[in-house]
Each structure stands twice: as C-alpha cells, then as structure tokens.
C-alpha positions as a Markdown table, in Angstrom:
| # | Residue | x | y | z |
|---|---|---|---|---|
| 1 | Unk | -8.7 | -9.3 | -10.4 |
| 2 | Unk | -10.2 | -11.0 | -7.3 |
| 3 | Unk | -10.1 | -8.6 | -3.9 |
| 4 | Unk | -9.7 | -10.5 | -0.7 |
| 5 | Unk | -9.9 | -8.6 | 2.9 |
| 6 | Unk | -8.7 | -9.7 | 5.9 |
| 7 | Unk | -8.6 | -7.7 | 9.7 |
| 8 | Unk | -6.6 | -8.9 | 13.0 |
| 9 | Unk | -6.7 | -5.6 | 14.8 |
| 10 | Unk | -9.0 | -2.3 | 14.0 |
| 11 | Unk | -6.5 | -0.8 | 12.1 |
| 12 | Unk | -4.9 | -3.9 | 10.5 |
| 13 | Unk | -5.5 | -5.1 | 6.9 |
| 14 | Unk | -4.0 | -8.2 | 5.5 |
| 15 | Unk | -3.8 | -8.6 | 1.7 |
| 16 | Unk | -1.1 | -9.9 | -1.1 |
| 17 | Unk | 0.7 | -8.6 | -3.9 |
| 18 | Unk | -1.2 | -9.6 | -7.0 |
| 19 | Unk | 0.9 | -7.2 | -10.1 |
| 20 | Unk | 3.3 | -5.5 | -10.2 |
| 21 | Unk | 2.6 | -3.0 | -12.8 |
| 22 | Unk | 5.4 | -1.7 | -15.7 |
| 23 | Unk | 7.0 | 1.1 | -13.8 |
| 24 | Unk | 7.3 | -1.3 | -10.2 |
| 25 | Unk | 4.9 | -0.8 | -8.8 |
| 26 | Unk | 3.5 | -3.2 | -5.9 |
| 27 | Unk | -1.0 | -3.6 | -6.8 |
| 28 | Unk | -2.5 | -5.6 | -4.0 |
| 29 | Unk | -5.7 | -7.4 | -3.6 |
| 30 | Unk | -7.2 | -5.5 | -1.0 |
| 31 | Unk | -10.7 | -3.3 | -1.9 |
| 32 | Unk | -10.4 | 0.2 | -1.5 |
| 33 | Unk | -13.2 | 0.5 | 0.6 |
| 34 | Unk | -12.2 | -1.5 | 3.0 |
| 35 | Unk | -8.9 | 0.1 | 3.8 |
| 36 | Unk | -10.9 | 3.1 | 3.8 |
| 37 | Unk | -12.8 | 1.9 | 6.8 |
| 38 | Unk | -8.9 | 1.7 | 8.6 |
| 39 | Unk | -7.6 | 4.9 | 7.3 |
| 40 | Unk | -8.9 | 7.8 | 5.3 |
| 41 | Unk | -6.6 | 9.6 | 2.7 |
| 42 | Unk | -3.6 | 11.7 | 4.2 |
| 43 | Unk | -3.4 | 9.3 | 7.3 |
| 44 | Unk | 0.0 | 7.7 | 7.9 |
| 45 | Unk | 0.2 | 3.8 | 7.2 |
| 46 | Unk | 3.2 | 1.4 | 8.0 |
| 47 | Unk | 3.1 | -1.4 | 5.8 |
| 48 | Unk | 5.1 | -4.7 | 5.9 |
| 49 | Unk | 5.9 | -6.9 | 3.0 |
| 50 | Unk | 8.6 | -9.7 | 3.9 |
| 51 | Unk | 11.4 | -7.7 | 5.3 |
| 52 | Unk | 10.0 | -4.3 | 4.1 |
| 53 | Unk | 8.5 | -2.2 | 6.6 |
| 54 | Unk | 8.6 | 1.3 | 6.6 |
| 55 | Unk | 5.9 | 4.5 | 7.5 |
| 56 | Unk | 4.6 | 6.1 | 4.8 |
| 57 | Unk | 1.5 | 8.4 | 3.5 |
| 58 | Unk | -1.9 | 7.0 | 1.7 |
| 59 | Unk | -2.4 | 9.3 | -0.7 |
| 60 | Unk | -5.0 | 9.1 | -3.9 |
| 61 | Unk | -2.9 | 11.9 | -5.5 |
| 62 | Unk | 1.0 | 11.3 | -5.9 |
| 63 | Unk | 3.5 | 12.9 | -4.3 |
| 64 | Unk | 6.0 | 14.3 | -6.7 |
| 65 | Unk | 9.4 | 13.9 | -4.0 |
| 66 | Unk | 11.8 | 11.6 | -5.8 |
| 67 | Unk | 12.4 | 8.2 | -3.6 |
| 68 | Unk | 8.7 | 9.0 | -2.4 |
| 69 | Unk | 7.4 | 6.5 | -0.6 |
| 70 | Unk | 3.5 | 6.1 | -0.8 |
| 71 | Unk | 0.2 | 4.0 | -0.1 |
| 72 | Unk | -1.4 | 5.3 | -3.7 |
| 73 | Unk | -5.2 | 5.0 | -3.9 |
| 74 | Unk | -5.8 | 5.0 | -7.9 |
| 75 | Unk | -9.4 | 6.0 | -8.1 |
| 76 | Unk | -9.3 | 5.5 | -12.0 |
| 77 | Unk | -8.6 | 1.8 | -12.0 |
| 78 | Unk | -10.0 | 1.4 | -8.1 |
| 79 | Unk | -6.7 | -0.4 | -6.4 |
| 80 | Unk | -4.2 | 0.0 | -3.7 |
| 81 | Unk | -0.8 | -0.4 | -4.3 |
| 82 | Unk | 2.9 | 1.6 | -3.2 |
| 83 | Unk | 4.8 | 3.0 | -5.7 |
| 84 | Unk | 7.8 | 5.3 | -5.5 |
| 85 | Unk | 8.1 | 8.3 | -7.3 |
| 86 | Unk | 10.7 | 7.6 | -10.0 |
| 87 | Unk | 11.7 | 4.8 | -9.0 |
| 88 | Unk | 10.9 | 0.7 | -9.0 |
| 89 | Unk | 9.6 | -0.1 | -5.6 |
| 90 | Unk | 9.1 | -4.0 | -6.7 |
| 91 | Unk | 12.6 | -4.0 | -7.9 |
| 92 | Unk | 14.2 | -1.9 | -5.1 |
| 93 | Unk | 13.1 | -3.8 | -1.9 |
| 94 | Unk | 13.0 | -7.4 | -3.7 |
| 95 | Unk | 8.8 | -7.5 | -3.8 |
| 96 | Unk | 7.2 | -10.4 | -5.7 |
| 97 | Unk | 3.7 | -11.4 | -6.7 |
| 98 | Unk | 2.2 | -13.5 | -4.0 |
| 99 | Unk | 4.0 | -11.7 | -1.3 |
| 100 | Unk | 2.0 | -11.2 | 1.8 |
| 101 | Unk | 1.4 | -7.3 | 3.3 |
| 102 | Unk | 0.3 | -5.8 | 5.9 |
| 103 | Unk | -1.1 | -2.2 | 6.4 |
| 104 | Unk | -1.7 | -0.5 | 9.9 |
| 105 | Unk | -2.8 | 2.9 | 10.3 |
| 106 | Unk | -0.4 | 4.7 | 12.6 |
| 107 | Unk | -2.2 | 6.1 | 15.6 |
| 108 | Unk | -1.0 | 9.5 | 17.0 |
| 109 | Unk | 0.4 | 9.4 | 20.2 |
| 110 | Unk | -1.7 | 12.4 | 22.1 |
C-alpha cells in the first residue's frame, strides 16, 4: 500500500479511499503519523467523502455503540480508516475505492 499526504489548512488532511476491507470498512492512504501531527487520539474529526460528512471521534481503540461512527487508528496493521460498529460504512453511505476524503480536526470553540 502506497501512503500519500496532502495539507491545505493546519488541521486539514487530504487522502483517498484505497480498500475497503470485508466488514465495510473505508482504509485510506493517509500515514498515521501524519494525521497525528493534526489531531491526537480522542480529538473530534469531521471528515468528508463525496456527500458524506459528518463529526466523529479518532479513536485507536473501538467504540462498542452500535451505528458508531469512528476515525479508527489500527496500530496493528498501521492505517486510518472509519468503520462503524456493526455495521458496513462503505455500503451504508455509497463509499468507493478511489473516493477522495477529507479530515479536519474540530477546534473547540472557547
């Protein structure tokens, strides 16, 4: 798998779906680290892909809420993808390989 990294704001970062794995799952082809230089693990993310675009949390640990929603860091196999818990994300919001993303860190508004 090739990773590619793109910014266009400090807490921006472009990428692509490049799998979807068996159980729907969206994998993109953006390196770990560098997200991790725009949010750290617990942050809130919103991330678009086509007409998806919702909030959600960047987790490396799932969170087991049915229809979960989630940014999932897997540290075993080192990639960032969104899955939802029991469910298909891929199949439920019409995602394709080759789709482009987006994924901004929410800021809090103090």
């Amino acid at each position: 798998m090739i990773f590619s990294f793109s910014s266009c704001a400090d807490t921006t970062v472009i990428g692509s779906v490049v799998e979807i794995s068996a159980n729907g799952n969206a994998v993109f082809d953006i390196m770990p680290q560098k997200l991790m230089e725009k949010a750290n693990i617990g942050d809130t993310v919103v991330v678009t892909i086509g007409n998806f675009s919702e909030e959600m949390p960047f987790v490396d640990k799932i969170v087991d809420e049915d229809g979960k929603v989630q940014l999932f860091l897997n540290r075993e196999d080192w990639v960032i993808s969104i899955c939802i818990y029991n469910g298909d994300f891929c199949e439920t919001y019409g995602i394709e390989v080759g789709d482009k993303l987006i994924i901004k860190k929410k800021l809090s508004s103090n």
